[in-house]
C-alpha positions in Angstrom: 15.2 -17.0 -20.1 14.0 -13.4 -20.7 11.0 -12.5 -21.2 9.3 -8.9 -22.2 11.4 -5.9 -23.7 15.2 -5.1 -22.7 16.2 -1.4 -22.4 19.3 -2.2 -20.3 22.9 -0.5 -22.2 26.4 -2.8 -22.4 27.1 -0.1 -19.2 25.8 2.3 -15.8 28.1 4.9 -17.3 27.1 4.5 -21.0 23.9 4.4 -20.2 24.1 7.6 -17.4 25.5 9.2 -21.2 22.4 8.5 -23.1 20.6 10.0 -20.5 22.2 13.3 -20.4 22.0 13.5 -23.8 18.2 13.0 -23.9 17.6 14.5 -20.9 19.8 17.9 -21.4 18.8 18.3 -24.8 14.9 17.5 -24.0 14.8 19.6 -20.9 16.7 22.9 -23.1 13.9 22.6 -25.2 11.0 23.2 -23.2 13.2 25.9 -21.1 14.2 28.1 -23.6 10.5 28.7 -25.7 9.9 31.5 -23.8 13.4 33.5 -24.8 13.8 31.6 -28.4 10.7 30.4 -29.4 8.3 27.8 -30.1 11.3 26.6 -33.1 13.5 26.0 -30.1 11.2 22.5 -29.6 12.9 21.1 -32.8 15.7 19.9 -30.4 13.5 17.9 -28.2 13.0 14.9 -30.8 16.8 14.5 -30.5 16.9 13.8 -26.6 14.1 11.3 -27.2 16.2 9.3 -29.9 18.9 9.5 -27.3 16.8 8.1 -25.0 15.2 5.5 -27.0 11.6 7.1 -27.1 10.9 8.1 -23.6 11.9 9.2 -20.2 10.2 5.8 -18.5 12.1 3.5 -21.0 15.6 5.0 -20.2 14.7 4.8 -16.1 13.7 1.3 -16.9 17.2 0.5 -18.7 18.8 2.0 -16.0 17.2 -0.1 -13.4 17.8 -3.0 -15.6 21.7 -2.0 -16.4 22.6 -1.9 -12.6 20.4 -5.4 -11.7 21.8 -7.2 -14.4 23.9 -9.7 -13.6 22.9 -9.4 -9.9 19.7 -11.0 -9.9 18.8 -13.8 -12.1 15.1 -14.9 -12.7 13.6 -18.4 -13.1 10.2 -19.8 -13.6 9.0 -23.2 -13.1 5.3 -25.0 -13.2 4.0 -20.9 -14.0 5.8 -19.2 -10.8 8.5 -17.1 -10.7 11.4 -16.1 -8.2 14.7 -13.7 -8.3 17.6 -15.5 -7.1 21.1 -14.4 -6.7 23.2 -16.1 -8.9 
């Protein structure tokens, strides 16, 4: 049973994808105002798409993509344990 938000991908490498292009795209941004411009920020929205509205939520998928299947979580009578499936 899961409970709370999932930002795990079908895959590590799809996933690593979607974060280099949020990350790249984000990052290129903010590093080239000072030679293009402040209209250079325009890009950034598009990295954050990519990585489904912030850096945290990607890092969480990630964590999530490589645990999943590896760990399996179960609650009974209001506590909760991570076993090994």
């Amino acid at each position: 049973m899961r409970t709370g938000p999932d930002f795990a991908s079908s895959s590590v490498p799809r996933h690593l994808l979607r974060g280099l292009l949020g990350f790249g795209p984000t990052a290129a941004a903010v590093a080239l105002v000072p030679l293009a411009g402040p209209l250079v920020l325009l890009v950034a929205p598009l990295g954050l798409i990519a990585l489904r509205g912030c850096p945290v939520c990607w890092t969480i998928g990630l964590v999530q993509t490589v645990s999943r299947g590896r760990l399996t979580r179960s609650c009974e009578n209001g506590t909760c344990t991570l076993t090994r499936p």
